[in-house]
ChimeraX commands (.cxc) that place a marker at each C-alpha (Angstrom):
marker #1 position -9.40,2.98,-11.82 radius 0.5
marker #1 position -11.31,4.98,-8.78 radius 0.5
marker #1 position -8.07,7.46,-7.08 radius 0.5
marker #1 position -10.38,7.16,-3.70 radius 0.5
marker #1 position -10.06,3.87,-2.41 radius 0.5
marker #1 position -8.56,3.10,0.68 radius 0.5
marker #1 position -5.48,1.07,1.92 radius 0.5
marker #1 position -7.52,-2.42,1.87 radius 0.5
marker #1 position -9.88,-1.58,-1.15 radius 0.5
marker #1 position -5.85,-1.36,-2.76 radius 0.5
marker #1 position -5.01,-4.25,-1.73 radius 0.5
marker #1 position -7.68,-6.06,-2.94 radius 0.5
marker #1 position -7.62,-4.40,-6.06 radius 0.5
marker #1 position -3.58,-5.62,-6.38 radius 0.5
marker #1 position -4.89,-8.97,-5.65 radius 0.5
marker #1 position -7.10,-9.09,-8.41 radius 0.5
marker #1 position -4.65,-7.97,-11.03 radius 0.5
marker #1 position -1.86,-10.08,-9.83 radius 0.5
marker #1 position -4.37,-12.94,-9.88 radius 0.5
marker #1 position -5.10,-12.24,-13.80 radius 0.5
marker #1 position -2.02,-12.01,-14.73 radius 0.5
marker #1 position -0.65,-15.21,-12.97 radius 0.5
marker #1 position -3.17,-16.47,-15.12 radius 0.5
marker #1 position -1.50,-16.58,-18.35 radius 0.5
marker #1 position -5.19,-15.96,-20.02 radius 0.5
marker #1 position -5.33,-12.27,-21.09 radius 0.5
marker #1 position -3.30,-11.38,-24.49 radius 0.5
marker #1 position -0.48,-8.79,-24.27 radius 0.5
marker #1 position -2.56,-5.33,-24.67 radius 0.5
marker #1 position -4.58,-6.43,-21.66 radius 0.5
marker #1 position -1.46,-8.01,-19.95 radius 0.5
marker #1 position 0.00,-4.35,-20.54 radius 0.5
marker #1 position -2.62,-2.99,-19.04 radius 0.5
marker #1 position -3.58,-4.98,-15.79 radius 0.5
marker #1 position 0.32,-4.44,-14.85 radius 0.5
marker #1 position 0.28,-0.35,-15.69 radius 0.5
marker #1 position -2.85,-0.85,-12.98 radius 0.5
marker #1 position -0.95,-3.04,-10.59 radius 0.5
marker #1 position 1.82,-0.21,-10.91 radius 0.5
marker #1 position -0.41,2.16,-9.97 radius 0.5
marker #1 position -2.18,0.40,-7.42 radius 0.5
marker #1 position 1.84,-0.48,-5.83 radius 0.5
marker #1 position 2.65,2.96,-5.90 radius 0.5
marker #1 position -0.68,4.28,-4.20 radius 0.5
marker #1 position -0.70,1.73,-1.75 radius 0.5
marker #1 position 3.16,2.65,-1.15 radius 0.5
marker #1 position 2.44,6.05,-0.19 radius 0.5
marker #1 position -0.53,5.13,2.24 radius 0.5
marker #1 position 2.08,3.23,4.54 radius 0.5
marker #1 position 4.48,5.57,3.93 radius 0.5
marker #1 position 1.87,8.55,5.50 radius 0.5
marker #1 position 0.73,5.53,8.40 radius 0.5
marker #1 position 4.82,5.89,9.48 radius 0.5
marker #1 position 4.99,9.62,9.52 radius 0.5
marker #1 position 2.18,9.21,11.67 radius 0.5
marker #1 position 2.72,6.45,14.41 radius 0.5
marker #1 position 4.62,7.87,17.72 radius 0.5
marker #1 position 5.92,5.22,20.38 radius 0.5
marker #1 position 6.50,5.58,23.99 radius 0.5
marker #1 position 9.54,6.19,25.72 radius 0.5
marker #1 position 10.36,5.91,29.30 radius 0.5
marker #1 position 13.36,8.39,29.83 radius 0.5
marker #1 position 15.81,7.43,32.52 radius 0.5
marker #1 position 13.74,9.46,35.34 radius 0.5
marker #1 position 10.58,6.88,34.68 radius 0.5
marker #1 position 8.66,9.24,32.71 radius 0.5
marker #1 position 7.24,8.07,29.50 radius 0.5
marker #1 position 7.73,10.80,27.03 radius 0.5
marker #1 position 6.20,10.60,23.20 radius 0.5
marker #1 position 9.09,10.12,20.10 radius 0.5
marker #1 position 8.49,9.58,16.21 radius 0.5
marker #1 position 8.89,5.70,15.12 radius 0.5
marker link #1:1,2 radius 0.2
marker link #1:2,3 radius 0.2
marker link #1:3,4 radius 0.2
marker link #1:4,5 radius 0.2
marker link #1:5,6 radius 0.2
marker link #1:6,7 radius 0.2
marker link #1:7,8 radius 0.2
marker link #1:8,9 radius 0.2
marker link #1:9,10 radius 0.2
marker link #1:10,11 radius 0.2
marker link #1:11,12 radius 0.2
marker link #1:12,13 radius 0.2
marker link #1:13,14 radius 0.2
marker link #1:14,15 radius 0.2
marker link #1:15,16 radius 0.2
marker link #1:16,17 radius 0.2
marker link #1:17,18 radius 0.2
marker link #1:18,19 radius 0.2
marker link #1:19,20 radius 0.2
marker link #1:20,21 radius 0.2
marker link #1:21,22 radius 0.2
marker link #1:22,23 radius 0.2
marker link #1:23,24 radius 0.2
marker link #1:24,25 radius 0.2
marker link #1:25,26 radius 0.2
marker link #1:26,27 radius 0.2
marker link #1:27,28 radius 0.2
marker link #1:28,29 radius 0.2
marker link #1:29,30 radius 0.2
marker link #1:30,31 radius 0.2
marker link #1:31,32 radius 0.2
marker link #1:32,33 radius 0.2
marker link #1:33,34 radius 0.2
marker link #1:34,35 radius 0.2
marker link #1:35,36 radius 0.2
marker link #1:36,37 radius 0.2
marker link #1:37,38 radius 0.2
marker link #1:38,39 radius 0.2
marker link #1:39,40 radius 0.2
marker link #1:40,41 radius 0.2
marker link #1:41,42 radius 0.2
marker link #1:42,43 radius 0.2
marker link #1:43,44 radius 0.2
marker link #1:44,45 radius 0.2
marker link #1:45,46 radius 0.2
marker link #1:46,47 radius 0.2
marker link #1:47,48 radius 0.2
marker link #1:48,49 radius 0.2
marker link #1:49,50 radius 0.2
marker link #1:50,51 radius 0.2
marker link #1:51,52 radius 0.2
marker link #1:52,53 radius 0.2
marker link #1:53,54 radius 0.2
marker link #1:54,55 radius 0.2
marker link #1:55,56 radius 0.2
marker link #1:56,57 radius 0.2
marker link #1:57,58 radius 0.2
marker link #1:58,59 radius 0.2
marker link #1:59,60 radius 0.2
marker link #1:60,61 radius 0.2
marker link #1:61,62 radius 0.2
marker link #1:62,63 radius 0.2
marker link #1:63,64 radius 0.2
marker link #1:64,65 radius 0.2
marker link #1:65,66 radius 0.2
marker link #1:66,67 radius 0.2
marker link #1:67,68 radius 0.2
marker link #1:68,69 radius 0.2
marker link #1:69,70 radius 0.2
marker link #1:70,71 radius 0.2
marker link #1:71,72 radius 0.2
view
């Protein structure tokens, strides 16, 4: 599995394991092993939303009508 792919190249990725495994066609080794992936896949896909939060700021008008930056 290539550590370098970006949030949608995850995605798709997920996809495509959770699509062969709703299959019911691969035996259990390779069942084992497309859900390890999906794990993986989960987990790095967790942590590029988690670093999108840290990094989104919103807008805030304070009570004088200025519109001062805060953390989401």
């Amino acid at each position: 599995m290539e550590k370098d792919l970006n949030f949608e190249e995850t995605m798709k990725e997920l996809e495509e394991v959770v699509q062969k495994l709703e299959t019911g066609e691969l035996n259990l080794d390779d069942s084992i092993k497309e859900f390890e992936k999906g794990m993986e896949l989960s987990k790095n896909a967790s942590k590029y939303l988690e670093e999108a939060e840290k990094k989104i700021t919103i807008l805030v008008q304070d009570k004088d009508g200025e519109l001062k930056e805060e953390e989401f």
